[in-house]
ZADREN-814074 format. One record per residue: x, y, z of N, C-alpha, C in turn. Coordinates in pm, whole numbers, padded with zeros to 5 digits, always signed. Layout:
# residues N
XYZXYZXYZ...
***
This chain:
# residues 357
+24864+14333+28488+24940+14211+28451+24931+14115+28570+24914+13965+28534+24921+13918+28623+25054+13836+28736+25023+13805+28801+25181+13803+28848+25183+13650+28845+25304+13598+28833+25342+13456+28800+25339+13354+28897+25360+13456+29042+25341+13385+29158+25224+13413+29209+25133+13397+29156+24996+13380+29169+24912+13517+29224+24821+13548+29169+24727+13702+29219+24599+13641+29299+24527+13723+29355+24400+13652+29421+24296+13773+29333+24202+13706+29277+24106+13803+29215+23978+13788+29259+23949+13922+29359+23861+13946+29360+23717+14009+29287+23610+13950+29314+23522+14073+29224+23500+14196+29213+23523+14250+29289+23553+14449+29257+23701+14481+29292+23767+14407+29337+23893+14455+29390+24008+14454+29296+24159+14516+29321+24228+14505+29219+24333+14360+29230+24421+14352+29114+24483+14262+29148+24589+14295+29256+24650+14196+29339+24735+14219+29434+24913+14293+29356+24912+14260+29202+25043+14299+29185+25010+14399+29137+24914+14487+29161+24897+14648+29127+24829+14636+28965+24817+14517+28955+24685+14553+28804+24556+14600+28839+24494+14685+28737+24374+14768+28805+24287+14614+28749+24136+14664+28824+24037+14591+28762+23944+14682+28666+23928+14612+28581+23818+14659+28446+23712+14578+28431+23580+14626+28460+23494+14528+28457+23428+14558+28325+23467+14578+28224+23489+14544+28091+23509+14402+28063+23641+14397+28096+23684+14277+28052+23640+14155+28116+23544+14157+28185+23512+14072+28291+23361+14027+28263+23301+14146+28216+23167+14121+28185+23079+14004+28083+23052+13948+28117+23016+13791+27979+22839+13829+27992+22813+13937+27909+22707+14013+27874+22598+13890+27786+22481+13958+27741+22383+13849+27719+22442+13848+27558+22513+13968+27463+22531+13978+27349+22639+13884+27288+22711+13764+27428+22810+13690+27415+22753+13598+27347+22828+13532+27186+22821+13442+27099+22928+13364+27037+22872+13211+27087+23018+13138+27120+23051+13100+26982+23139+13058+26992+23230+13039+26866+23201+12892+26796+23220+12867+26640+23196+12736+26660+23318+12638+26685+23263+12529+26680+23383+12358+26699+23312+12289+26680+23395+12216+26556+23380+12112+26510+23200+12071+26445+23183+12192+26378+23072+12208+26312+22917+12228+26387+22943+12235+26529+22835+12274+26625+22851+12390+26742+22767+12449+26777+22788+12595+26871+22830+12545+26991+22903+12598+27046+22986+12535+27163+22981+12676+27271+23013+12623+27375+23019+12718+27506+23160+12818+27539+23280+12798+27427+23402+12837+27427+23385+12977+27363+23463+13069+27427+23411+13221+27357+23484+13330+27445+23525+13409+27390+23527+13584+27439+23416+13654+27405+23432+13764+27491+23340+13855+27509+23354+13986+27420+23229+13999+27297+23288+14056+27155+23323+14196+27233+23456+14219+27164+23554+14347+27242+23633+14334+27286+23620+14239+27440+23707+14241+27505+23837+14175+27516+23902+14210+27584+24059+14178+27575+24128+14172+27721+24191+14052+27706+24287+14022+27861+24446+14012+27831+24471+14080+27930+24647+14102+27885+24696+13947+27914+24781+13931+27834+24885+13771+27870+25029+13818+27904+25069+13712+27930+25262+13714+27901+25307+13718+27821+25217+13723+27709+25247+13725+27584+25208+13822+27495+25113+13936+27564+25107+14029+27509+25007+14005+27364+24920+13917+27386+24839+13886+27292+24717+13840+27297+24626+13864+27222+24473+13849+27282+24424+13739+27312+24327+13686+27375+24297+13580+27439+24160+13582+27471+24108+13386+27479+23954+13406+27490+23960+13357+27592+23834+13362+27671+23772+13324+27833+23693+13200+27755+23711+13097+27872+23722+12970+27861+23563+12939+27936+23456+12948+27866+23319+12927+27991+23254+12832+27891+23174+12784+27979+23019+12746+27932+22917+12821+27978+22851+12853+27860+22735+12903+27838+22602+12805+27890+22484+12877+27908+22421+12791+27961+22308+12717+27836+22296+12812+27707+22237+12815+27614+22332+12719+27488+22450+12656+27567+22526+12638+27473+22466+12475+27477+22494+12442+27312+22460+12270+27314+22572+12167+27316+22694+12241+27272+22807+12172+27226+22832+12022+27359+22781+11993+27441+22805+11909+27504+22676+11803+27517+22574+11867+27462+22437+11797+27478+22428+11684+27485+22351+11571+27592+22377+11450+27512+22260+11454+27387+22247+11299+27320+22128+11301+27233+22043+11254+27335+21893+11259+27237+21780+11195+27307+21696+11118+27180+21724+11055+27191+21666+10936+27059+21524+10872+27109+21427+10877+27030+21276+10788+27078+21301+10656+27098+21395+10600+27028+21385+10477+27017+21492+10408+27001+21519+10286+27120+21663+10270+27113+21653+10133+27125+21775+10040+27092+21768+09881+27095+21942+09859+27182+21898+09873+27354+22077+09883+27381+22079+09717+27486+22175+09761+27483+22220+09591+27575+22193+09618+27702+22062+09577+27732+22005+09622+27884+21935+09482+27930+22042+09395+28021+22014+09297+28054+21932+09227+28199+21922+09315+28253+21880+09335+28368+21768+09332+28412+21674+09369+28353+21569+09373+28382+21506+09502+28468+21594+09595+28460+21565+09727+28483+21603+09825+28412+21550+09927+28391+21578+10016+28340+21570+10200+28367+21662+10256+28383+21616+10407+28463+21730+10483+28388+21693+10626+28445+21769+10699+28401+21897+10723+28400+21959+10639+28511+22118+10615+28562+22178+10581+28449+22102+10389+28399+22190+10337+28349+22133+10405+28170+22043+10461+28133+22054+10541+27992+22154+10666+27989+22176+10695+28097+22302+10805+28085+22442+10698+28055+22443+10600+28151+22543+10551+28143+22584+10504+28005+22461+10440+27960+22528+10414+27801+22528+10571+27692+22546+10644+27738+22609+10829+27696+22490+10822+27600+22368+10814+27673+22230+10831+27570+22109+10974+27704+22083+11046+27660+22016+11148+27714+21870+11094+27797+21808+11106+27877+21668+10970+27894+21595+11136+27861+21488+11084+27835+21355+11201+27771+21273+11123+27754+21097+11157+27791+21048+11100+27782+20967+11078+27648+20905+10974+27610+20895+10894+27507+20982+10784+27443+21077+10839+27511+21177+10697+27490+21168+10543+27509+21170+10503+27388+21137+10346+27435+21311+10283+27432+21321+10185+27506+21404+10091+27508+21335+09904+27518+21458+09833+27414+21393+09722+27394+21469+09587+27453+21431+09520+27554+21533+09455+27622+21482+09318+27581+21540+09292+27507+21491+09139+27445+21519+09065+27490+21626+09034+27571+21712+08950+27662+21613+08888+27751+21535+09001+27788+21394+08966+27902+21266+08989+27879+21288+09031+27710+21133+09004+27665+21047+09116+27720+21073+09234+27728+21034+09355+27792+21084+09481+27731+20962+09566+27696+20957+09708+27607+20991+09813+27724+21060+09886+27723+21070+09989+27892+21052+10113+27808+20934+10201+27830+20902+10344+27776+20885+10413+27944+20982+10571+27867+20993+10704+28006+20855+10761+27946+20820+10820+28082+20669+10883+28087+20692+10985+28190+20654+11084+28194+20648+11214+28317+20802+11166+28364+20904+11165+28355+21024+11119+28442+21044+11021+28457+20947+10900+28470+20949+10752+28540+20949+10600+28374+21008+10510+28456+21025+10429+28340+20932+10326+28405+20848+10256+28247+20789+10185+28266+20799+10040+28173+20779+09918+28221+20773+09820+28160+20653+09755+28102+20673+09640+27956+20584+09563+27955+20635+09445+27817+20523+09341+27843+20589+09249+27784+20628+09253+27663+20759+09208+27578+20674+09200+27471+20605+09117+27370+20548+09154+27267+20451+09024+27228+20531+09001+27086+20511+08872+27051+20551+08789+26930+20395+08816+26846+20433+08859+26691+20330+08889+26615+20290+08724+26557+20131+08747+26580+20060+08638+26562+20083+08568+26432+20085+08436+26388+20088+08374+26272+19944+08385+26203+20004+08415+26057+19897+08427+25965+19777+08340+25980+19636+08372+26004+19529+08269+25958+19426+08288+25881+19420+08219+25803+19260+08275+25677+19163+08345+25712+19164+08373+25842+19050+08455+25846+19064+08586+25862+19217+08580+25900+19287+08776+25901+19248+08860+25746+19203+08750+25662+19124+08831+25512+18992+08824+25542+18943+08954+25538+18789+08963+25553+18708+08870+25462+18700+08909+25349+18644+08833+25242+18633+08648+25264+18669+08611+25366+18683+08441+25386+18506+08415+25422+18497+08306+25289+18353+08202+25292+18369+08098+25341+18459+08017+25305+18431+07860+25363+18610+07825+25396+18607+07738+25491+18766+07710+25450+18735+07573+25508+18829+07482+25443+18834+07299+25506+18968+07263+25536+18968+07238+25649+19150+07200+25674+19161+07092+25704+19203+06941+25653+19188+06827+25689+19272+06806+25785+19399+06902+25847+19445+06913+26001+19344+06915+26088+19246+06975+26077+19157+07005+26213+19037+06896+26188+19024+06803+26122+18916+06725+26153+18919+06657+26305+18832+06639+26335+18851+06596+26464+18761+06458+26470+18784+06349+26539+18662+06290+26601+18668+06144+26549+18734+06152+26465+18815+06019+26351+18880+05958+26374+18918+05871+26311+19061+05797+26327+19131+05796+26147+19228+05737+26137+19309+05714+26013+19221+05614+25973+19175+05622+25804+19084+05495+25765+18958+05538+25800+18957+05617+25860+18737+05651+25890+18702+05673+25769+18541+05684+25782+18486+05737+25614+18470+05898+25710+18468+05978+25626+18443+06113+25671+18274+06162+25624+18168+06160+25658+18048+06191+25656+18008+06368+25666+18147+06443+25766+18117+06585+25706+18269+06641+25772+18257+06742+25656+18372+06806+25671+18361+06948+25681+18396+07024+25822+18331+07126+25898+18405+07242+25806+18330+07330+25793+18358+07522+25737+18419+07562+25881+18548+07572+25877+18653+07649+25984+18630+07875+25964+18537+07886+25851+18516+08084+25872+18418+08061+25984+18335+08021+26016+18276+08043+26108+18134+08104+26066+18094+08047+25930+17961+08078+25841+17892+07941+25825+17952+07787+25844+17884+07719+25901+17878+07618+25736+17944+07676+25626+17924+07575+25512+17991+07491+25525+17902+07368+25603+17977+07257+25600+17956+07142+25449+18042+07086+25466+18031+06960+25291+17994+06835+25426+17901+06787+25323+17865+06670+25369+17811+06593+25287+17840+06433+25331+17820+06341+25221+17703+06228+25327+17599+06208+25336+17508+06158+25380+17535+05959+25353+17551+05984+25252+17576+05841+25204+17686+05752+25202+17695+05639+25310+17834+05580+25358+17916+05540+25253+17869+05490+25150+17937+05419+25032+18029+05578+24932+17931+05688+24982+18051+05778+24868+18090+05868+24980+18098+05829+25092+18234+05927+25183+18372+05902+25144+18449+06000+25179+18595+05987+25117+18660+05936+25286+18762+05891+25275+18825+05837+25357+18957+05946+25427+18922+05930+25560+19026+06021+25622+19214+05928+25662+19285+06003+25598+19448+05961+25603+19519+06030+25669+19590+05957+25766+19692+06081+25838+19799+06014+25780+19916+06137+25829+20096+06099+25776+20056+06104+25634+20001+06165+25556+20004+06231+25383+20149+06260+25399+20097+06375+25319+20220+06495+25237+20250+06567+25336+20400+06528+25379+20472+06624+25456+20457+06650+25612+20377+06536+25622+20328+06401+25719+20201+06487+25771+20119+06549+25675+19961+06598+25755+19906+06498+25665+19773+06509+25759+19657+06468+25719+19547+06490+25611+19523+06398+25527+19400+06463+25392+19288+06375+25403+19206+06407+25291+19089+06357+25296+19146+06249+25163+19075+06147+25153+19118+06079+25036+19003+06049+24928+18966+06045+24830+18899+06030+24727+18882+05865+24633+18793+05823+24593+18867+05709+24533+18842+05693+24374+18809+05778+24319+18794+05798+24179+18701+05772+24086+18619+05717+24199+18454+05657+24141+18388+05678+24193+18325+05673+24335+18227+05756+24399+18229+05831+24533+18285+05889+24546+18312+05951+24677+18316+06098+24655+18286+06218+24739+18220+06292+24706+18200+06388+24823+18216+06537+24857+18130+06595+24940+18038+06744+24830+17927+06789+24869+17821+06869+24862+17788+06949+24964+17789+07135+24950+17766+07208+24991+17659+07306+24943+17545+07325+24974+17433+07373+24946+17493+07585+24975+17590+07603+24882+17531+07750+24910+17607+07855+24812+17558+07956+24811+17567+08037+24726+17716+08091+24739+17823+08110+24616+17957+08168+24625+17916+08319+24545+17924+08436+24573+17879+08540+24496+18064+08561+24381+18034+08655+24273+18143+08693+24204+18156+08809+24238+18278+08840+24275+18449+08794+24212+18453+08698+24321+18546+08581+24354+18565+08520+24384+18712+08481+24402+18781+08434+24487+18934+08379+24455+18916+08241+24531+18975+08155+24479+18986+08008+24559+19102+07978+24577+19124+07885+24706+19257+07797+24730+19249+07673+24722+19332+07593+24679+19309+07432+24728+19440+07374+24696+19521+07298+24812+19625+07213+24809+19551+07060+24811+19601+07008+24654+19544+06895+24642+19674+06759+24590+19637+06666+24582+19724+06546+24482+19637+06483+24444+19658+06480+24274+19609+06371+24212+19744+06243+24211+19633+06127+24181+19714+06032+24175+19785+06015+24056+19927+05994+24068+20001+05913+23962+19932+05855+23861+19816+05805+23899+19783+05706+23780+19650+05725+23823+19540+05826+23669+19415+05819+23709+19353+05798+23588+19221+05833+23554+19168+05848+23447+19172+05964+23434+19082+06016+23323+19082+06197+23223+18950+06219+23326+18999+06389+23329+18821+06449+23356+18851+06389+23489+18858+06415+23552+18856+06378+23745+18821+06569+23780+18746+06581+23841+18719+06696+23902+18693+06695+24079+18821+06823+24087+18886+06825+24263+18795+06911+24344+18707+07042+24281+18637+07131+24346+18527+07147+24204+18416+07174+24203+18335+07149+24118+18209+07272+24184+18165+07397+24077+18052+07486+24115+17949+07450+24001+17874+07541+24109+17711+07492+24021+17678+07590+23876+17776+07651+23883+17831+07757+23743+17925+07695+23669+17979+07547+23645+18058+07492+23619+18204+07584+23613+18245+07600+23736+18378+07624+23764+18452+07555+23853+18552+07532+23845+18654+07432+23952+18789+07377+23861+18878+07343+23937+18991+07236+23942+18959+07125+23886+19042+07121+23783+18999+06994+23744+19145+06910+23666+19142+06788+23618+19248+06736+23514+19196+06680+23458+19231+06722+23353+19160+06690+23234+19199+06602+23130+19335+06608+23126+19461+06493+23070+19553+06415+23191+19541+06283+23247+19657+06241+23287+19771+06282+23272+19888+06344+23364+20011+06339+23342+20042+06504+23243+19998+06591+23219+19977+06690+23114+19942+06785+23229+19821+06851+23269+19806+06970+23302+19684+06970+23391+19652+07052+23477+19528+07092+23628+19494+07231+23514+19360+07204+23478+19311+07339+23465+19212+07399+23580+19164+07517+23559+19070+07641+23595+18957+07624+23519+18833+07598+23553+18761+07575+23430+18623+07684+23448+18529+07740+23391+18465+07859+23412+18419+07833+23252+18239+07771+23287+18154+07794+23193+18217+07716+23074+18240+07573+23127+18297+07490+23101+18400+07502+22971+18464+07610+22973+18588+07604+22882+18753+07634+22963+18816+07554+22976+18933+07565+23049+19031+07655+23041+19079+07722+23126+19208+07799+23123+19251+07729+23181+19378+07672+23137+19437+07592+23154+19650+07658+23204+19682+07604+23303+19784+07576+23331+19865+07464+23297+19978+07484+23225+20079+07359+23221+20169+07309+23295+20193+07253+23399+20322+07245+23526+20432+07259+23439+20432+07203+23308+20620+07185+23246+20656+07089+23323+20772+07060+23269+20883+06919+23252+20943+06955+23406+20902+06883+23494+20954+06857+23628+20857+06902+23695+20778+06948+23689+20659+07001+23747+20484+06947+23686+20547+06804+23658+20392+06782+23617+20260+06704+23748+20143+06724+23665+20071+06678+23779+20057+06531+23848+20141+06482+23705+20133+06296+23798+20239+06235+23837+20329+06390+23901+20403+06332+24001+20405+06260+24181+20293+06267+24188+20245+06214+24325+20244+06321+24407+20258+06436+24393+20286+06530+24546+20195+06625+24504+20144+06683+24612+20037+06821+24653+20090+06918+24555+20018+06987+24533+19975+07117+24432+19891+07238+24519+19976+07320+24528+19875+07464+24576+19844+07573+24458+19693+07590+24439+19623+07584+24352+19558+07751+24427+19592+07805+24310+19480+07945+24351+19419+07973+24190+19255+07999+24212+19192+08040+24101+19127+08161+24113+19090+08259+24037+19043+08384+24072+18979+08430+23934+18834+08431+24005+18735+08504+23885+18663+08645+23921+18691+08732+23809+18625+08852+23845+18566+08887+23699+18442+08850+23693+18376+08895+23582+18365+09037+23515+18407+09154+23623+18390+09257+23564+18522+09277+23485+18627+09243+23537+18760+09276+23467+18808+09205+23301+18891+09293+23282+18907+09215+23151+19107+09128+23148+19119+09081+23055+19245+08971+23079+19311+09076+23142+19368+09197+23036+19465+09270+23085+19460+09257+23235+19390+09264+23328+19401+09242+23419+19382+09126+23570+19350+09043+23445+19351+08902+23486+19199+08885+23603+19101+08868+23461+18989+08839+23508+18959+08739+23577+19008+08634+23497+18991+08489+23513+19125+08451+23495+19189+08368+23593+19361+08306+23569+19361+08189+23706+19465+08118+23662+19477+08038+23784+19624+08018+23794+19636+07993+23953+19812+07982+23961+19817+07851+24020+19975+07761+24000+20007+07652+24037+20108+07677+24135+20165+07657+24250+20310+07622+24326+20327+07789+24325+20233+07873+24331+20277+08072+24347+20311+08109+24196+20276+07996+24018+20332+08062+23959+20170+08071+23879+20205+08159+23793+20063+08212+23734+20073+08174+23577+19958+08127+23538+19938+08080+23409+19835+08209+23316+19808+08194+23210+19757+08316+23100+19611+08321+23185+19574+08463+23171+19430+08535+23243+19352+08527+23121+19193+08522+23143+19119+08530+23031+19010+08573+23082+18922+08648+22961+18816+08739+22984+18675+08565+22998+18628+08588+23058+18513+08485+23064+18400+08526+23125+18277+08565+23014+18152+08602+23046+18068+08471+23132+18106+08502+23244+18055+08370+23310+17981+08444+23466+17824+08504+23462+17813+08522+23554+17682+08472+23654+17680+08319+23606+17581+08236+23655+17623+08264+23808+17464+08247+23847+17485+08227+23990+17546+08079+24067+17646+08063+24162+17711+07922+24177+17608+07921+24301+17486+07821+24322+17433+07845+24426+17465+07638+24503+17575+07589+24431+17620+07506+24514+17762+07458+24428+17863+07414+24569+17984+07329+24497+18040+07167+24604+18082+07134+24464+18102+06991+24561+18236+06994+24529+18302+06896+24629+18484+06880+24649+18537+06732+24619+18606+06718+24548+18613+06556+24489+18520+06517+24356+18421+06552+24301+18375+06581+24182+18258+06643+24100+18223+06642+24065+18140+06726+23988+18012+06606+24062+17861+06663+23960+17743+06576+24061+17689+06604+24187+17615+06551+24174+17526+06545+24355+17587+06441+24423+17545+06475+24538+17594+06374+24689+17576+06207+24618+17459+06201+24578+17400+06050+24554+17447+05997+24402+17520+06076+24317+17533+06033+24178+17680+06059+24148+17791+06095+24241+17909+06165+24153+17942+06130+24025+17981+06241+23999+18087+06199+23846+18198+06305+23821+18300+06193+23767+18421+06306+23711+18516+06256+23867+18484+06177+23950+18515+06161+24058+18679+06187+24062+18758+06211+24160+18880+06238+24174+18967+06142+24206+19099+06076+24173+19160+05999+24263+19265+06061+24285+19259+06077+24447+19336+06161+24475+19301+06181+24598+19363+06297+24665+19346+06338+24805+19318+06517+24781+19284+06572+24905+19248+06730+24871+19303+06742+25047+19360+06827+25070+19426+06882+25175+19387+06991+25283+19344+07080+25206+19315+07245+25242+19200+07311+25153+19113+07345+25182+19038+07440+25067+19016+07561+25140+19020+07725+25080+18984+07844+25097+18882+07895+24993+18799+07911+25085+18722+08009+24971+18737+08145+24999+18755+08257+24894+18739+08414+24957+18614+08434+24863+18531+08526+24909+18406+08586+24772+18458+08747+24725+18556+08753+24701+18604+08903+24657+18765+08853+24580+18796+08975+24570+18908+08990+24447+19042+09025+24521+19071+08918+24605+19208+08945+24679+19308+09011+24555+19393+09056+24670+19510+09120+24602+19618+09044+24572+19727+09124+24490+19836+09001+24473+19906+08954+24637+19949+09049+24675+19996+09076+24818+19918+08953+24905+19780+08963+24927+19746+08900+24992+19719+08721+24903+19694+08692+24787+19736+08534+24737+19881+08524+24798+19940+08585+24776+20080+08543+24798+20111+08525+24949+20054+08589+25067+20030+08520+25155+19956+08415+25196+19841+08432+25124+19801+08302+25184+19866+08181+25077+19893+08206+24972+19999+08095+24925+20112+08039+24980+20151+08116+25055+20277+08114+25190+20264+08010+25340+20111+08063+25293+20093+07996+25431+20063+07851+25443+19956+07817+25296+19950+07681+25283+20119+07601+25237+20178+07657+25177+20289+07569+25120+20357+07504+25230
***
């Protein structure tokens, strides 16, 4: 028993108030298994058997930590987002915020624009980077693209004589002849820059082959007030953008019969403002899966099967015709053109629809 005014316990010796020692009761053997708390194994436990006398004459557990025990563990998380303003980072202050450091751990200090990952023991930094903005050419499949932002070399009011292929395949449109160049406008729509058209002869021509399936882009405006039959992108397979009725509807046209889109009542085409225009032909497919369809503003009009698999081995922008003869001419402006030669996905129209809008 122990005595109230305190015993000194030694390891083999007895207690001073004449209690023997039992190294039974003393022993915290390897077969010791701690008890649980609070739904995890903890280091709190007696030793199965044993027994220590109280003042109370009642059994009692020995109060240890185990070394195998987790109940105090901290965590160790891979990946953490904590308020680390400093511009340092170590193992001090990841304890301090009651987080375990281990390596692979990243921490993300945005405050200073710096990723901090543990490696062998040691923490390391680096910047971090802002994910790049979308550009037409992050889709493989890109043939030609025209961005009347990047013309260069002009002024507002120039005639434009060629208008450069931004994929980096070199199909440039060019109009040789001063009288049917289209005229370059800055402060348009939404204050960029377009090419302008004048509805009778103006015109560009590109000498080259588009293979099928195909998907096209083009942010264009027709004018408020034009004639019928104006054609905005024009192939040598008779396919392209076109309007065909004033004030009514922009069709898709392929082997000269139109699939046609209707804008509807608030959305028509001779309201004066840009139109983003995606068309997509895939001759092998059938409607069900939208062989042939074209979309207006991201919305999609009826798909149709169209045996159309002439070779397009040229297209002109602003109207149908050669460089020296247009016809069907456009009045209007054209903004942006993409060409892809494959069968983008929905996922990807819808980005790059994103990106022109």
């Amino acid at each position: 028993m122990l005595s109230p005014a305190g015993d000194t316990v030694s390891a083999i010796g007895n207690f001073t108030s004449g209690a023997t020692y039992n190294a039974a009761n003393w022993n915290l053997s390897a077969s010791y298994t701690p008890s649980s708390h609070a739904g995890q194994s903890q280091a709190h436990g007696a030793p199965s058997g044993s027994t220590l006398e109280s003042t109370i004459g009642s059994r009692s557990k020995v109060d240890a930590h185990a070394a195998s025990s987790t109940a105090h563990t901290l965590l160790a998380p891979t990946a953490l987002q904590l308020p680390i303003n400093n511009g340092a980072v170590s193992d001090v202050t990841i304890t301090a915020l009651g987080k375990k450091p281990a390596d692979g751990m990243t921490v993300l200090d945005t405050a200073n624009g710096l990723q901090w990952t543990r490696s062998l023991g040691s923490w390391y930094a680096m910047a971090l980077t802002t994910p790049s903005a979308f550009s037409p050419t992050s889709i493989p499949s890109l043939f030609a693209w025209y961005d009347a932002s990047q013309i260069n070399g002009i002024s507002a009011g120039d005639r434009v004589p060629q208008w450069d292929d931004l994929s980096g395949y070199n199909h440039h449109l060019v109009q040789p002849n001063l009288s049917n160049m289209a005229t370059y406008r800055t402060n348009q729509q939404n204050g960029k820059p377009a090419v302008e058209f004048n509805g009778s002869t103006t015109n560009f021509y590109c000498a080259a082959n588009i293979s099928h399936p195909f998907t096209v882009f083009a942010v264009i405006r027709f004018a408020a007030s034009r004639a019928a039959n104006q054609y905005a992108l024009f192939t040598g397979s008779q396919m392209g953008f076109a309007s065909l009725t004033p004030g009514t509807k922009i069709v898709a046209l392929a082997n000269g019969a139109g699939n046609s889109f209707n804008a509807g009542s608030g959305n028509s085409v001779n309201d004066g403002t840009a139109k983003v225009l995606c068309m997509q032909f895939d001759p092998s497919a059938d409607p069900g899966t939208g062989g042939f369809f074209m979309r207006q503003n991201g919305v999609q009009g009826p798909s149709a099967a169209i045996a159309n698999t002439n070779s397009t081995t040229f297209f002109t922008l602003g109207s149908s015709g050669s460089t020296a003869s247009p016809t069907n001419v456009m009045n209007g402006q054209i903004y942006e053109v993409l060409i892809y030669t494959g069968r983008l996905t929905s996922a990807q129209i819808s980005q790059v629809e994103s990106y022109l809008s």
